[in-house]
N, C-alpha and C positions, 0 to 999 in steps of 0.2 A: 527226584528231589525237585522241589521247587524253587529256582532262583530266582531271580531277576535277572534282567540281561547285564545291567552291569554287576550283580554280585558274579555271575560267572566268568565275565570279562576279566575281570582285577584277579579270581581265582588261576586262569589259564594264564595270565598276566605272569600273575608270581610265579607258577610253576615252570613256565619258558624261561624266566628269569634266573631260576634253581638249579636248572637242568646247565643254564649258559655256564653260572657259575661252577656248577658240578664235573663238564664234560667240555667246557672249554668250546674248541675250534669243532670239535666231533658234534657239537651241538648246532653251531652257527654257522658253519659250512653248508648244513641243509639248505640255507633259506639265504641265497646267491643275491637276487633281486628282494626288494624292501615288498611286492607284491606276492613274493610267495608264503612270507611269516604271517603275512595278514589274513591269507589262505590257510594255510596252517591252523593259523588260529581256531579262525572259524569252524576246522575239522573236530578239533579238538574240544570246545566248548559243544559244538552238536554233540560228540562222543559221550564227553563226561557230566551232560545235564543230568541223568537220572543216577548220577551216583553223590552225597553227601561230602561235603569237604572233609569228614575224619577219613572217611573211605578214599579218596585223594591224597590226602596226606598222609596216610598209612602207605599208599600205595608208591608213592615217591620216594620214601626214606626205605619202601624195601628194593626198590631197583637200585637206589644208590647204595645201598649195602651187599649186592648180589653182582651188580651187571656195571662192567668196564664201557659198556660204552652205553651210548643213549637209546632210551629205551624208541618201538617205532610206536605209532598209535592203536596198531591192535594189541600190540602186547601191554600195552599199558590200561588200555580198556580189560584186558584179559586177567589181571593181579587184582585192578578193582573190582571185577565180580568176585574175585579170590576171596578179598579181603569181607565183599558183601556176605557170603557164604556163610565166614566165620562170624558175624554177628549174633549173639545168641537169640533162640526162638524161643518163648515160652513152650514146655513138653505138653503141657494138658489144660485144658480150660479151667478156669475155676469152677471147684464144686456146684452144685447146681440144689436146692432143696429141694425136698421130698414133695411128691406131687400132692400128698396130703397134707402141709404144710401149706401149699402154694394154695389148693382148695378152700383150705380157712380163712386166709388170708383174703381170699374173693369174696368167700360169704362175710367177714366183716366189714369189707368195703360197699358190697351190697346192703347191708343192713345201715350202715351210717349213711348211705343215698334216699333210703326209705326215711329212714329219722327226720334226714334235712329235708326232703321232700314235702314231710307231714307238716312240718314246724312251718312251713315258709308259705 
C-alpha cells in the first residue's frame, strides 16, 4: 500500500490508541520510557505499510474479538496477511476474442491507414 508517511503515522497512531483503550495497562506497560512507544511505532508503521487500512482495521476488531490480551507485532502482521488472503481474486481473465475476429479487426485498421494515407 501506498501511504504517506503521515497517512501511516495517524494510522499506527489510532491503533496504539485502540489497543490502549481496549487492553488498558496490558497495553501501556510495554512502552516504560516515552522512547520506547516512539520505537514501537516506528516498528509498527514499517510492519504494516504494505498492508491497506480495511486490512488493518479488519485486523484489529479481530484480535479484539479473539484475544484477552494485546496482540505482539508479528502476530498482528500475521491476521493481516490473514485477512489479505481472504480478499477475493478474480477466477479467470476476461474472455479474450476470436483470433479471427482480432484478424478483421487489423485488416480494417489497416485499410482505414491506407484510405487516410491516400487522401492526405
Amino acid at each position: 500500500m501506498n501511504y504517506t508517511g503521515t497517512q501511516l503515522n495517524k494510522l499506527v497512531a489510532r491503533l496504539f490508541m485502540l489497543f490502549h483503550a481496549n487492553y488498558g495497562q496490558l497495553w501501556g506497560a510495554q512502552f516504560k520510557e516515552s522512547g520506547q512507544m516512539t520505537f514501537a511505532r516506528r516498528q509498527w508503521e514499517s510492519a504494516l505499510a504494505p498492508f491497506n487500512s480495511d486490512v488493518v482495521k479488519q485486523a484489529y476488531h479481530q484480535v479484539v474479538r479473539e484475544h484477552e490480551r494485546p496482540p505482539t507485532l508479528p502476530l498482528f502482521v500475521k491476521i493481516c496477511k490473514g485477512m489479505t488472503a481472504r480478499i477475493p481474486v478474480p477466477l479467470a481473465l476476461p474472455p479474450r476474442c476470436s483470433q479471427e475476429l482480432a484478424r478483421k479487426g487489423i485488416e480494417k485498421m489497416r485499410a482505414a491507414i491506407k484510405r487516410a494515407a491516400i487522401k492526405g
